[in-house]
Every structure is written in structure tokens, then in C-alpha cells.
C-alpha positions as CSV (number, residue, x, y, z in Angstrom):
1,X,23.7,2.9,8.6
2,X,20.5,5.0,6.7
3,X,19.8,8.1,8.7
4,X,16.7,8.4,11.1
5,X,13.5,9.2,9.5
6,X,14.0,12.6,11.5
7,X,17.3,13.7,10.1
8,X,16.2,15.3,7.2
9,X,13.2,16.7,8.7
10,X,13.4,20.3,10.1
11,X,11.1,19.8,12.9
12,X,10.4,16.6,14.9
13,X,6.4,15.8,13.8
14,X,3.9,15.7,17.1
15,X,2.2,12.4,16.3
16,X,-0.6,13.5,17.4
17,X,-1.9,16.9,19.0
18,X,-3.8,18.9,16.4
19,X,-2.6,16.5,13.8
20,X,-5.8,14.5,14.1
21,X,-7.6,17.6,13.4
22,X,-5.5,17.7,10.3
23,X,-6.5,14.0,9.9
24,X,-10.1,15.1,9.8
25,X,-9.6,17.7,7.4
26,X,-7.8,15.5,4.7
27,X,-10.4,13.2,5.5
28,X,-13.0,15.2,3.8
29,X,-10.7,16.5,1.4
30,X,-9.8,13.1,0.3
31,X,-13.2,12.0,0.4
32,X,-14.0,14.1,-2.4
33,X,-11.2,14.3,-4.9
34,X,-11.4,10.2,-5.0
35,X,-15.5,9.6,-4.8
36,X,-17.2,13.1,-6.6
37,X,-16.2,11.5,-10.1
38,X,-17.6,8.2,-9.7
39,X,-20.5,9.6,-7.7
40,X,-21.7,12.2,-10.8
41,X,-22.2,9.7,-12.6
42,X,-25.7,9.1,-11.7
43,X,-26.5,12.1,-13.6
44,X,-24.9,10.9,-16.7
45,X,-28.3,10.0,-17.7
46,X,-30.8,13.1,-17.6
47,X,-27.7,15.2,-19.0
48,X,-27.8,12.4,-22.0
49,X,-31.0,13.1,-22.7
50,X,-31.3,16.8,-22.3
51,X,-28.2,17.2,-24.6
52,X,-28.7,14.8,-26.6
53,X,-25.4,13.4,-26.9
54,X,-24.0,10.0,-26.9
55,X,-22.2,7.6,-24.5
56,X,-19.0,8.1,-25.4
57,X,-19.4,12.2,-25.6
58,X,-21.0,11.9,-21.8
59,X,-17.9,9.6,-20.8
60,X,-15.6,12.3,-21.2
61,X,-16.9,13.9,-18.4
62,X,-15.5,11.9,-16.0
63,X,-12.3,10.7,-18.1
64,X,-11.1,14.5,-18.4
65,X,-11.5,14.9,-14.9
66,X,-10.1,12.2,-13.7
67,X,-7.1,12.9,-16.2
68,X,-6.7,16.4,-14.9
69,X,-6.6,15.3,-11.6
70,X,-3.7,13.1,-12.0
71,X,-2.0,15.1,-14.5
72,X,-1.8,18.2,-11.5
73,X,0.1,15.9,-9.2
74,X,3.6,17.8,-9.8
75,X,1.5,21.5,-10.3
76,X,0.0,21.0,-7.4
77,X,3.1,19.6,-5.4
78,X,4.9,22.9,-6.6
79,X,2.3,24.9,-5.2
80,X,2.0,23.3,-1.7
81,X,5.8,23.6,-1.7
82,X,6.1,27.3,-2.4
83,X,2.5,28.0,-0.4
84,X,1.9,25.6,1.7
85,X,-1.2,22.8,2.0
86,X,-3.7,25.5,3.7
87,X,-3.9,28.2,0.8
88,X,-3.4,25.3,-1.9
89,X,-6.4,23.2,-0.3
90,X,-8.6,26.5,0.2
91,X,-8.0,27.1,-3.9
92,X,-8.8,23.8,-4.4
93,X,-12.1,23.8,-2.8
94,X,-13.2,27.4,-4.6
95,X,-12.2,26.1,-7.6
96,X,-14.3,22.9,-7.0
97,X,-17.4,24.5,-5.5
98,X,-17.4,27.6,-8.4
99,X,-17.3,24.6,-10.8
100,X,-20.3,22.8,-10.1
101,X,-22.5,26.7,-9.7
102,X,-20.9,27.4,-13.7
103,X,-21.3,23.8,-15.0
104,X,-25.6,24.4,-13.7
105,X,-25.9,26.9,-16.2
106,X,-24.1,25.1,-18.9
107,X,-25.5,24.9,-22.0
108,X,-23.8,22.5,-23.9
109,X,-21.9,19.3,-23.6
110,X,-18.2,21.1,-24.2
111,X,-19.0,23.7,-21.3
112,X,-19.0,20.2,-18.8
113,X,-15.9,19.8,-20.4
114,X,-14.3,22.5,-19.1
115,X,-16.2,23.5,-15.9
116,X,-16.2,20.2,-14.6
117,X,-13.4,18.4,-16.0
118,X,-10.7,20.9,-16.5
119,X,-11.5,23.4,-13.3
120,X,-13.4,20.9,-11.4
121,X,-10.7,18.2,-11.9
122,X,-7.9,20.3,-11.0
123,X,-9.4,21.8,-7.9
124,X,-9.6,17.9,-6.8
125,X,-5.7,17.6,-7.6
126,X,-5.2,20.7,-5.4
127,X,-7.4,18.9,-2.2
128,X,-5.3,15.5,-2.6
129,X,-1.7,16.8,-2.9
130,X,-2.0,18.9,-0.4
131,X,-4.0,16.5,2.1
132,X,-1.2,14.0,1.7
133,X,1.4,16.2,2.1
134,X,0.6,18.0,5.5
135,X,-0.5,14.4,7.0
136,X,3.6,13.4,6.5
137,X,4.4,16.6,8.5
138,X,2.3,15.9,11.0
139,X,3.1,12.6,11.9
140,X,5.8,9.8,11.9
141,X,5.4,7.0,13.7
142,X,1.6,7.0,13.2
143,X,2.0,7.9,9.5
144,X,0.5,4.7,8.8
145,X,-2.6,5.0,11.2
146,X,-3.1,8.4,9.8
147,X,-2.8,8.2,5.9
148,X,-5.3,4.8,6.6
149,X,-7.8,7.4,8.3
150,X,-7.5,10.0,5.9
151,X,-7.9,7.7,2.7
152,X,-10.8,5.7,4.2
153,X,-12.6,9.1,3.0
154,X,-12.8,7.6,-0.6
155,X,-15.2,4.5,0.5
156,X,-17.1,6.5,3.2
157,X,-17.9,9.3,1.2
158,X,-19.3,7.0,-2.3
159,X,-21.4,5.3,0.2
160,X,-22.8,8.6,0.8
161,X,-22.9,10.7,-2.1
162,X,-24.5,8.2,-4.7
163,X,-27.9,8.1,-3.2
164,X,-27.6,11.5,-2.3
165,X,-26.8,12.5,-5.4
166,X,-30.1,10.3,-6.5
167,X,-32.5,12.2,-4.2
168,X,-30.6,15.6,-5.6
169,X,-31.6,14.3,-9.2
170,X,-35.5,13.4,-8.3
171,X,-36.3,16.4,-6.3
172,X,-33.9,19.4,-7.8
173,X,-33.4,17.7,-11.4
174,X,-29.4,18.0,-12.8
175,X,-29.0,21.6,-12.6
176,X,-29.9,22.2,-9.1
177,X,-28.3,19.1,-8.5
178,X,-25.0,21.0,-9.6
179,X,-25.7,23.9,-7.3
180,X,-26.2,22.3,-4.2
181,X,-23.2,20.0,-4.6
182,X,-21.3,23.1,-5.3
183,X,-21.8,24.8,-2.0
184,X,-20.5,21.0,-0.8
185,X,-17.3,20.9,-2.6
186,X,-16.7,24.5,-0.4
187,X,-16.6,22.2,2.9
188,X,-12.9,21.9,1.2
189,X,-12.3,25.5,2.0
190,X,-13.2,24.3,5.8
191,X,-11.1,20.8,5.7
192,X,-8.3,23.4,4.5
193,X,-8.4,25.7,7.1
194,X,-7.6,22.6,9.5
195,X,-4.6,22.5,8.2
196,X,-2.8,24.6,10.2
197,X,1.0,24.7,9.1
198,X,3.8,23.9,11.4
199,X,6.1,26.6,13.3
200,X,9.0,27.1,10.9
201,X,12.9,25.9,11.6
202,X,14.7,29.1,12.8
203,X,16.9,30.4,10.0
204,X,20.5,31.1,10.0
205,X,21.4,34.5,11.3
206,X,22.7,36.5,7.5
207,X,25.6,39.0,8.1
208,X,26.2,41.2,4.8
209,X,24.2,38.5,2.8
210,X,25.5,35.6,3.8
211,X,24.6,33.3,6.4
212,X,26.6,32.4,9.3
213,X,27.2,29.2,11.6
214,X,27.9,25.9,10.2
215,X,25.5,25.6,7.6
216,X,27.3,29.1,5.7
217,X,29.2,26.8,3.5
218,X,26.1,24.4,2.8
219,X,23.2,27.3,2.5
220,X,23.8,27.8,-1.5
221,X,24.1,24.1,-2.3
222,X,21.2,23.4,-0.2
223,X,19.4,26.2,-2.4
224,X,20.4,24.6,-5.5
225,X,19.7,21.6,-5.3
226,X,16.3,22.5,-3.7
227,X,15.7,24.7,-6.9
228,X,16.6,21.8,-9.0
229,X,14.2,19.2,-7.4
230,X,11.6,21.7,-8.6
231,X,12.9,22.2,-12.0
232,X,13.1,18.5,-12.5
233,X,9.3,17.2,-12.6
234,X,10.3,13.8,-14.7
235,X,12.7,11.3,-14.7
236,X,13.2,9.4,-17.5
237,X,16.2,7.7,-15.7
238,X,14.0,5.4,-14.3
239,X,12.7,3.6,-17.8
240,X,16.2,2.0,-17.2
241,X,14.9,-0.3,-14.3
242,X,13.0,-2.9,-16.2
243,X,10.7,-3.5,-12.7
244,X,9.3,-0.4,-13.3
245,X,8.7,-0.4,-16.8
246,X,6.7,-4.1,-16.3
247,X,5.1,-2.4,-13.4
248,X,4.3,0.8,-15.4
249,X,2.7,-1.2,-18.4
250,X,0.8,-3.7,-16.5
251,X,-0.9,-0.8,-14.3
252,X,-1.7,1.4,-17.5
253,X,-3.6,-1.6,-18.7
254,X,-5.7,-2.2,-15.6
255,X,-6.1,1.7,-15.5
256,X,-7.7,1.4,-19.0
257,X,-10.6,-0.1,-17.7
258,X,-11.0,0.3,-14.0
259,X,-13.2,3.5,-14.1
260,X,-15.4,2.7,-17.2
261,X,-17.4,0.1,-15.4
262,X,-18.0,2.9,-12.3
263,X,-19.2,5.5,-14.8
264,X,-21.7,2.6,-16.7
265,X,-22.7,0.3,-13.5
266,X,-26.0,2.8,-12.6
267,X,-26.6,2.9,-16.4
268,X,-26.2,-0.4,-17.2
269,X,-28.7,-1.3,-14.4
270,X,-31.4,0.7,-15.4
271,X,-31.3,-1.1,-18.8
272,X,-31.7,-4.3,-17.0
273,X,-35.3,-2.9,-15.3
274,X,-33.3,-1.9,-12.1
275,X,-35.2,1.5,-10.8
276,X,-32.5,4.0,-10.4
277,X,-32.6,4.9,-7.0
278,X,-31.8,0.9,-6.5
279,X,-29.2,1.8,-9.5
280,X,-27.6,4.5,-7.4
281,X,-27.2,2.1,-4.8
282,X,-24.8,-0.3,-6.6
283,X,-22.4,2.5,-6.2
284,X,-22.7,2.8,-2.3
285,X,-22.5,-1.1,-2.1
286,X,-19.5,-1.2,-4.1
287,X,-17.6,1.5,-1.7
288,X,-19.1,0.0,1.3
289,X,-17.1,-3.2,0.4
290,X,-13.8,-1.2,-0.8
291,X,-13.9,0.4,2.7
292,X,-13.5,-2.7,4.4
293,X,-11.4,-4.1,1.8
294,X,-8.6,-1.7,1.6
295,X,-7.4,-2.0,5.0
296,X,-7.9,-6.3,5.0
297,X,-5.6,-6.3,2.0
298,X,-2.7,-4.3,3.6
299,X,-3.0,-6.6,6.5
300,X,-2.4,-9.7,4.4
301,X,-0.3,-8.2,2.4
302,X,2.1,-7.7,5.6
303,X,2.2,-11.2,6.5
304,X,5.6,-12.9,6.0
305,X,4.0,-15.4,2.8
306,X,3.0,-12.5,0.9
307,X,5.3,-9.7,1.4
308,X,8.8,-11.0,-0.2
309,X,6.8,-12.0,-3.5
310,X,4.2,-8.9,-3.3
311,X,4.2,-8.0,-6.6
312,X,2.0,-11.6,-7.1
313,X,-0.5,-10.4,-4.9
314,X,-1.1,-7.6,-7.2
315,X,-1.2,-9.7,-10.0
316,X,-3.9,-11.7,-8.2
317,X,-5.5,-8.5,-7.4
318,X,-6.4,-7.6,-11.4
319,X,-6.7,-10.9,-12.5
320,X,-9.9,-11.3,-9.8
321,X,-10.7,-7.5,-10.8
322,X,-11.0,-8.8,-15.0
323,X,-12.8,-11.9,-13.9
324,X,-15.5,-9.7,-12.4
325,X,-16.0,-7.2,-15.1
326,X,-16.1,-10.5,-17.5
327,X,-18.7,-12.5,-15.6
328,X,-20.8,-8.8,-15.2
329,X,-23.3,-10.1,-17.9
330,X,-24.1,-12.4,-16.2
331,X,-26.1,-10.6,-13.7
332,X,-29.2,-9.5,-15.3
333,X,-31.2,-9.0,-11.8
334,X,-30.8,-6.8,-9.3
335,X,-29.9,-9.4,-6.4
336,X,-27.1,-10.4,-8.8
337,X,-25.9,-7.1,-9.5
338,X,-25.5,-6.6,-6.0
339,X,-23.1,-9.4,-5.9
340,X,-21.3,-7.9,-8.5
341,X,-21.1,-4.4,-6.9
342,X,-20.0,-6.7,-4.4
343,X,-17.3,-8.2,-5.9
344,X,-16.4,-4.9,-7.9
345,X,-15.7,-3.2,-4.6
346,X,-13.8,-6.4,-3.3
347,X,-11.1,-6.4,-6.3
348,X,-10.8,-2.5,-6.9
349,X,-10.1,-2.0,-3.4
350,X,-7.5,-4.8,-3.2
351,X,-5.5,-3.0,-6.1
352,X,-5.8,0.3,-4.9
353,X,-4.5,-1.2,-1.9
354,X,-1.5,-2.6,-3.5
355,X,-0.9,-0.4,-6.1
356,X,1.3,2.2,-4.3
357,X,2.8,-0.4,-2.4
358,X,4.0,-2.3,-5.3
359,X,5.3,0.6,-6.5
360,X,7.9,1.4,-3.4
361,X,8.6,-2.1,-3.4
362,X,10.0,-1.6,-6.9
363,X,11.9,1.8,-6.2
364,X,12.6,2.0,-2.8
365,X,11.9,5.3,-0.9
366,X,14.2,7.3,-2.0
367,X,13.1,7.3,-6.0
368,X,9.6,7.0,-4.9
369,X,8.6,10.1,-5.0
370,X,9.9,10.5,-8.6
371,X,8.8,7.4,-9.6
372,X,5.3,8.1,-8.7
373,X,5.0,11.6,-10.3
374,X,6.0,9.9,-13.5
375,X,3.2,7.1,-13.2
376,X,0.8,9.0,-12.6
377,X,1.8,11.3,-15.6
378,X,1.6,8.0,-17.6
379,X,-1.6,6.6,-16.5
380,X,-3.7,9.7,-17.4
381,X,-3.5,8.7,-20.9
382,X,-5.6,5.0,-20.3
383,X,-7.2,7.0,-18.0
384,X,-8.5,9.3,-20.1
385,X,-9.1,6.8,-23.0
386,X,-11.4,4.0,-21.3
387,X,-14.4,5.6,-20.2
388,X,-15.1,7.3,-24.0
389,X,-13.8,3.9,-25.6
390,X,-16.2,2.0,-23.6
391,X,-19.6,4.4,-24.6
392,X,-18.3,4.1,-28.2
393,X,-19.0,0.7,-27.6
394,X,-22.5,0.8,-26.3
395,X,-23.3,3.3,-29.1
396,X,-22.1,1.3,-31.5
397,X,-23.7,-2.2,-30.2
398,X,-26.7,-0.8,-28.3
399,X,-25.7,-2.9,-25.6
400,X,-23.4,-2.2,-22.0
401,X,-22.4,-5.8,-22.1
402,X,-19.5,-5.6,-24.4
403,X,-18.3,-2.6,-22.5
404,X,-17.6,-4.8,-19.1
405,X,-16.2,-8.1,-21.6
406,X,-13.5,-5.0,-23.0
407,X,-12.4,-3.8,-19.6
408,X,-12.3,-7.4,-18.1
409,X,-10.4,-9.0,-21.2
410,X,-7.8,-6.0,-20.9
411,X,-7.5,-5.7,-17.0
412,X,-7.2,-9.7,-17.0
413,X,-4.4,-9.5,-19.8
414,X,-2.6,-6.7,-17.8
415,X,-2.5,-9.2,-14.2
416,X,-1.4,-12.4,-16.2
417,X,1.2,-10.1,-18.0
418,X,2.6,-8.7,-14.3
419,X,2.5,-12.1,-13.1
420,X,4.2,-13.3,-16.3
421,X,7.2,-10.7,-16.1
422,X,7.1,-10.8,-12.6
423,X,8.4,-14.3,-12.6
424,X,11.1,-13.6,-15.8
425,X,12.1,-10.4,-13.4
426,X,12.2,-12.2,-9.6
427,X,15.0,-15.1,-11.8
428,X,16.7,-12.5,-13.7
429,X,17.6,-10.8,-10.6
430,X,17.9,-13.8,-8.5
431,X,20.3,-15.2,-10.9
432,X,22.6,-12.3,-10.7
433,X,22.8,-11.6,-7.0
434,X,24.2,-15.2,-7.3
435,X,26.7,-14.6,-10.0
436,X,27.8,-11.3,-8.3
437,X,28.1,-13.6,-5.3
438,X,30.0,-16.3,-6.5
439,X,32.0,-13.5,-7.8
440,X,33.0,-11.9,-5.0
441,X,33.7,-15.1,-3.1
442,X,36.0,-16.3,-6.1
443,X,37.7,-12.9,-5.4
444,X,38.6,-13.6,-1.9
445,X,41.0,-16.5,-2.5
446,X,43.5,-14.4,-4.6
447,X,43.6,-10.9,-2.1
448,X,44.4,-12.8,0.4
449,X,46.8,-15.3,-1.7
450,X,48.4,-11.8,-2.4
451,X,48.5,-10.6,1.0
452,X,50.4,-13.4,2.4
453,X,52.9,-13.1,-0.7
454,X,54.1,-9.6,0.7
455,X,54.3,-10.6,3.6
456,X,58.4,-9.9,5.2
457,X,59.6,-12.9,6.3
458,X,61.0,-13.3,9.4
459,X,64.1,-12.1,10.1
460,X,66.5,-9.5,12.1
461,X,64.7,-6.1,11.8
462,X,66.2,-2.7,12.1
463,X,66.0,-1.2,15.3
464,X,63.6,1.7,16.5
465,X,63.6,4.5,18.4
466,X,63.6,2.0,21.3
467,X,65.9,-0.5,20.3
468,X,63.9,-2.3,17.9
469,X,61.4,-1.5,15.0
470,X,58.4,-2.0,16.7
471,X,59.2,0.2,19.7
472,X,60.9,0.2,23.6
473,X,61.1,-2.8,25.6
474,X,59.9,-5.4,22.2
475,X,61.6,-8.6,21.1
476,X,62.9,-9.7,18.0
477,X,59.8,-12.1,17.8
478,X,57.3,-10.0,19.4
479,X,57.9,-7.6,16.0
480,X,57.5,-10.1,13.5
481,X,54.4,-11.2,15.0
482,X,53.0,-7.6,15.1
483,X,53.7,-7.4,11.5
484,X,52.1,-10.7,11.1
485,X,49.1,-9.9,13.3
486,X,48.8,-6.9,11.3
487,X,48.9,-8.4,8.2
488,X,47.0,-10.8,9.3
489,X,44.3,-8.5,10.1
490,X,44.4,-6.7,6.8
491,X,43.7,-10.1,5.1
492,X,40.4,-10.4,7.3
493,X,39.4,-7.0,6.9
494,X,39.6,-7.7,2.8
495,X,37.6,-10.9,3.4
496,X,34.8,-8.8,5.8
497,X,34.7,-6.5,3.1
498,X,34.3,-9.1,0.2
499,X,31.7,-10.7,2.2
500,X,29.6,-7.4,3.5
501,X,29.8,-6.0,-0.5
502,X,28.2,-9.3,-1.6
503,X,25.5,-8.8,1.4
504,X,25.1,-5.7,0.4
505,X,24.4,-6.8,-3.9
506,X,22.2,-9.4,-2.2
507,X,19.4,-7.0,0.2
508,X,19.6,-4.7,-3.0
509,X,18.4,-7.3,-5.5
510,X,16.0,-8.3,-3.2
């Protein structure tokens, strides 16, 4: 039997209490690391122009921030380890807000690189880790309720911020755009001080050195492998489970072009005659829909049609995603670009949904948290690549439409080629649970063929302590059928065993 989600824990979490404060906090913290680089993007524009530089060059903006916010996942988890989520998310927010007041008095295109997408990006990784990780201290058996609360912060806050950033741009131009939303990143600093970290286990009373009590003998092993767990960032053990890698290629695809529609949709609109406040607001439609989205998809995805064969849904999930970036120019309006913003937000929201889901569904708890550090290790390299690939398209065509037919054709080629392995991988592992169970049924005929071979046969027996072998005041009979009823329950013991083994093959496969 697995041990209770408490047993491992040092403290039992409140559920509750000043953990919805801590809710709140992440909230915003949340809100920001996921929505600030899609939102910035309505600025993409003036900075274009005053720089002079081309799509592509403007892309990397959000790509190397984006990257470096994935790519501090395991820095970040160290440091909320050794420091805890407070400090860590405080950092993150100063190193956010100082961002945004250097990259206003930048220059050139290279200093965005590094003020906003190197310091700004990981000051994001710092708020997310963090926020994740004190909401699974603080809770349980609401951990569900909460982490939904807490990561409907990416939604609420792109409704907001991309018309605000708008009004920013056409009252305070780029620069003092920067500035303000500088002194909003530091509202981190405040989510962060919500975060108040729980009262510690009590620790071992240590006589010369060492500790004493039951857990003396443990303490050091505990240490080391603690240690280790730290050391060891990647596992390249798990390239061995060919679920993963199917998974792990399939999401790199649809992570190739997922954000470069975000970063062109206000841009693309404005080519279409779409004023750019209206622009803005394709953003804020789009999240308005994932908001809603998000939660609907976990919902279904919980039903007892869908859940067994998950890993479908998510192949639905980026084939409608493609279908929607391919059918983009289509929409040439602004009515039908709000359908598309529509649609946009109903797809991405139904992966990101799914994704993470998909992923423990794969691995199983206990390699998830290793299996997602290596992911998202992985996926900052599409990640990185499709927002600059895309504007080297548009400055090579002069036209956004071929940037949305790229991302579609290669996020609708990643879901047909999940749902495509998905199918080879759900027989192949079918198709040896029943070998391995026909196996060990096969086996069950000879143990207990063998069993009843050594079994004495009935006889005189030598007499016990009592008289006779199988003790005081027992029959000549009565000790045969005690060794028979003996062996006799060895032979169904072997057969339980056989059988739970095979039950055992079976829930693993599936």
C-alpha cells in the first residue's frame, strides 16, 4: 500500500488559514511571469521603428525571455530550496521591476536583449517556481482548488495588461511605458511577502555531533541523498521510456509555434487596417477565452471517456490549435479576427490545460518532478527558435500570413504525430501486459504441479514431543492433514502471488 500523501511531509499543510493569502500572492506572481511576455508585445512596434530593426531581431525579445524563464526552472528550484519561496519571490520581483527602469534607457536593440530577456526573464522564473512551490506546502486536499486559483492569474492578468499597456504606449510613448510597468513588476516584492513560510519540524536533539533518537542512524543518509537530489538536475534515464520521448517531441513541435502568433497577432492586425488600440484588444479576447477554457478542459478531461485515453485529448487539443493558426488568413476584418482571438484562446488554453497532465500520466508522480525539469530544459530551444523564425518570414515575404500557415502546419504535424504514436504506444503496451499475463498464468500450472509432487504421502509419522509429530493429544490422520492443509495453503499462496504480480504488470502498463 503507497504511503499517505502526508508521510513524507514534515508538517501536516493547513488547507486553508493564511494559505489563501498565499493563494493571492502567487496569484499575482503567476499572473505576471505567464502574461508580461505576450502582453509587451504591443510595443514591438514603436520599438521597430525607433530602432530600426527587423521582425525577426524584435522577436527575440520575447523568445529570450520566454527561454530564460523556462531554462531557470531547476536554478530557481535550488534557490527556493536552500532560501525559501519568500526571499526567492522578493528577488524575483527586483529583478523584474529594475529590468523594465534599465531596458527605458536602452539604447539599442541588444541592451532589450539583456535587460529584458536575460534579467527580466529570469526574475519571472524566480516568481513562478517559487509561487508553485509554497502553494504545495500550504495545502493538500485543496491543492487542486488552489493551484486552479493561482494559475487563473495568467488569463486574468492578459485581459488586463494588453490595453493597458496600449493606453501606456499612446499617452507615455515606449520608454515611459517601461518605467511605469517597472514599478508594477515590484507588486512581486508584495505577492512575496505573503508568503509567509511554515513553522519548521523540530530537529533532532545532537549530542557530541551526532543526532540522537531514532532517526541517529538515518540523519546522514537522509543528508545524502537530499544533497544528491540537488546535484542531479537531469535525468537522462528517462529517454528510456519511449511515452516520454513521443510526448517530448510532439510538445517541442507545438512549442515551436505556439508563442509566435501571440507576439505577431497585434501586428498582423494593424496591417489588416485594424487601429491598434482594437489590435491590443485581440490579446485580451484571446485570454478572456483561455480563462474560461482552462478550467472546462480539466473538467472533461476528468470524465470517465476521456481520462483512460488522455493522451488523445491532447492530440485533439494541437490539432484544433494548427487548424486555427492555418485558417488565420482568412480573417482579414476585425469582426473575424475576433473570432480568431477567439478560437486562439480556446485551443491554447485546452493544451496548456493538458499539457502537464499528460505529462504525469506518462511518468507517474514519483518521476514527475524530474521529468518535468527535463522538458522544460528541452522545450526552451523551439521556444526560443519560433518567434525569430516566424519574423524572418515576414521580412523576407513582406507578409504575416505565411508566419500563422508555418506555425499551424507544424503544430498540426506535431498533434497527428502524438495521436499517431499514441496509438503504436497504447498496443505496444497493451500487447505486453497480455503476454506478461498469459505468462504468469502459464506459470501457475507447474508451481503447483511441483508442490503437490513433494508432497509426503501419507503414512505413520514419527512421534513429537506429545506423542506424535504434530503435537499433544493429535491423530495419526489429523497430522497428515495438517501437512496437507499446509501444503495446501502454500500452493494457494503461490497462485495469489502469481495472480497479484500479473495485476500488478497490468495497473503499471496502464
Amino acid at each position: 500500500m503507497p504511503q499517505s500523501p502526508t508521510a513524507k511531509l514534515a508538517h501536516t499543510p493547513p488547507d486553508g488559514g493564511w494559505g489563501w493569502m498565499v493563494v493571492s500572492g502567487s496569484f499575482i506572481s503567476i499572473g505576471f511571469s505567464y502574461s508580461f511576455s505576450k502582453a509587451l508585445t504591443v510595443f514591438f512596434k514603436d520599438i521597430q521603428q525607433d530602432f530600426d530593426v527587423s521582425y525577426s531581431e524584435i522577436a527575440w525579445v520575447a523568445s529570450i525571455m520566454l527561454a530564460t524563464m523556462y531554462a531557470g526552472g531547476p536554478l530557481s528550484g535550488m534557490l527556493v530550496n536552500r532560501f525559501g519561496s519568500r526571499p526567492v519571490t522578493i528577488a524575483g520581483g527586483l529583478m523584474c521591476g529594475l529590468s523594465m527602469v534599465a531596458a527605458s534607457f536602452g539604447n539599442s536593440i541588444i541592451s532589450l536583449y539583456i535587460c529584458i530577456g536575460l534579467i527580466g526573464g529570469l526574475g519571472l522564473s524566480l516568481n513562478l517556481n517559487a509561487s508553485l512551490t509554497i502553494i504545495s506546502k500550504y495545502f493538500l486536499v485543496r491543492r487542486p482548488l488552489a493551484n486552479g486559483l493561482a494559475m487563473t492569474g495568467s488569463p486574468v492578468f492578459l485581459c488586463f495588461l494588453a490595453p493597458l499597456n496600449q493606453y501606456f504606449l499612446s499617452n507615455f510613448g515606449w520608454r515611459g511605458s517601461f518605467l511605469i510597468l517597472g514599478a508594477l513588476m515590484l507588486h512581486c516584492c508584495v505577492a512575496g511577502a505573503l508568503m509567509r513560510p511554515l513553522p519548521s519540524a523540530p530537529v533532532p536533539p545532537v549530542e557530541n555531533g551526532s543526532p540522537k533518537g531514532p532517526e541517529a542512524g538515518t540523519q546522514g543518509t537522509k543528508l545524502k541523498s537530499n544533497c544528491w537530489s540537488r546535484v542531479k538536475i537531469v535525468d537522462l534515464s528517462l529517454f528510456r521510456d519511449p511515452g516520454f520521448v513521443i510526448y517530448l517531441i510532439g510538445n517541442s513541435m507545438f512549442f515551436f509555434g505556439a508563442y509566435a502568433p501571440i507576439v505577431f497577432l497585434s501586428s498582423y492586425a494593424v496591417s489588416q487596417g485594424v487601429d491598434e488600440f482594437s489590435a491590443a484588444t485581440l490579446l485580451s479576447i484571446m485570454g478572456f477565452v483561455d480563462m474560461f477554457t482552462r478550467p472546462g478542459t480539466g473538467l472533461l478531461a476528468n470524465t470517465k471517456w476521456i481520462r483512460p485515453r488522455i493522451q488523445y485529448f491532447l492530440s485533439f487539443a494541437m490539432v484544433f490549435n494548427g487548424t486555427c493558426h492555418l485558417l488565420c488568413p482568412l480573417a482579414t476584418s476585425y469582426p473575424s479576427l475576433v473570432v480568431y482571438a477567439a478560437f486562439f484562446g480556446i485551443g491554447f488554453g485546452m493544451v496548456f490545460a493538458l499539457i502537464f497532465e499528460c505529462l504525469m500520466d506518462i511518468m507517474g508522480p514519483l518521476r514527475f518532478p524530474k521529468a518535468i525539469g527535463l522538458v522544460t530544459i528541452i522545450e526552451c530551444c523551439p521556444m526560443l527558435l519560433g518567434p525569430p523564425t516566424a519574423g524572418a518570414l515576414v521580412d523576407h515575404y513582406g507578409d504575416h500570413r505565411y508566419l500563422f500557415i508555418m506555425c499551424g502546419a507544424v503544430i498540426l504535424t506535431g498533434g497527428l504525430f502524438l495521436f499517431v504514436m499514441n496509438v503504436y504506444n497504447y498496443h505496444r503496451i497493451d500487447k505486453k501486459g497480455k503476454a506478461k499475463d498469459q505468462e504468469l498464468q502459464g506459470d501457475d500450472v507447474p508451481q503447483q504441479e511441483r508442490a503437490l509432487e513433494h508432497m509426503p504421502e501419507e503414512g505413520p509419522q514419527a512421534p513429537g514431543p506429545g506423542g506424535d509429530e504434530t503435537g499433544p493429544g493429535a491423530t495419526e490422520e489429523d497430522g497428515a492433514m495438517g501437512e496437507d492443509g499446509a501444503m495446501g495453503d502454500h500452493v494457494r499462496r503461490s497462485a495469489d502471488n502469481s495472480r497479484k504480480r500479473s495485476q500488478e504488470f497490468h495497473d503499471i502498463t496502464i
